[in-house]
N, C-alpha and C positions, 0 to 999 in steps of 0.2 A: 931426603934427609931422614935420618931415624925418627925423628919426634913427629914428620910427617905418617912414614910406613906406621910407629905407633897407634897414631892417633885413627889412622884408617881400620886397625886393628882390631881399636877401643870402639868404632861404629859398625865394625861385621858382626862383633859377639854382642850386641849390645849393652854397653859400657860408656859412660861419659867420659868426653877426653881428659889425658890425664892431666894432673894440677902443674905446672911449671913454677918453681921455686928457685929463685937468684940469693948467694948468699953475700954479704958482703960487711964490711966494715963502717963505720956509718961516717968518716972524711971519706969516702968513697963517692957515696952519694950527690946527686946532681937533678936538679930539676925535670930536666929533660934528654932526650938522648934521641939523633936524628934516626927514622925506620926507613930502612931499604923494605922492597917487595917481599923478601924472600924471611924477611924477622918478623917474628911473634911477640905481643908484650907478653910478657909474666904475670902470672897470678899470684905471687907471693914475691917480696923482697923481705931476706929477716937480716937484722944485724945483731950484734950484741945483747940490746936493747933495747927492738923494738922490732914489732912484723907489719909491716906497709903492705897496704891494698893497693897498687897503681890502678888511677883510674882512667 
C-alpha cells in the first residue's frame, strides 16, 4: 500500500512515520470502528470543532 511503501521510506532516510490525519464531520463520528489486519489507526481525527487524539 502507499502509506506502507511511505512509511518504509520514512525509516531508510531516517524520519519518523508519517502522521495519519482523518477528516470528518463530527455526526460522523462513532465510538468504535471494527480493524481488519491490513488498517492502521489514525493519529489525528479533526472536525469542524474539534481535533481527537484516538487512543
Amino acid at each position: 500500500s502507499f502509506l506502507r511503501r511511505l512509511t518504509e521510506h520514512y525509516d531508510a532516510i531516517g524520519h519518523p512515520p508519517p502522521t495519519t490525519i482523518g477528516l470528518c464531520l463530527a455526526p460522523q463520528l462513532v465510538e468504535q470502528v471494527p480493524l481488519a489486519a491490513h488498517d492502521k489507526m489514525l493519529d489525528l481525527v479533526v472536525t469542524p470543532t474539534e481535533v481527537i487524539r484516538p487512543q
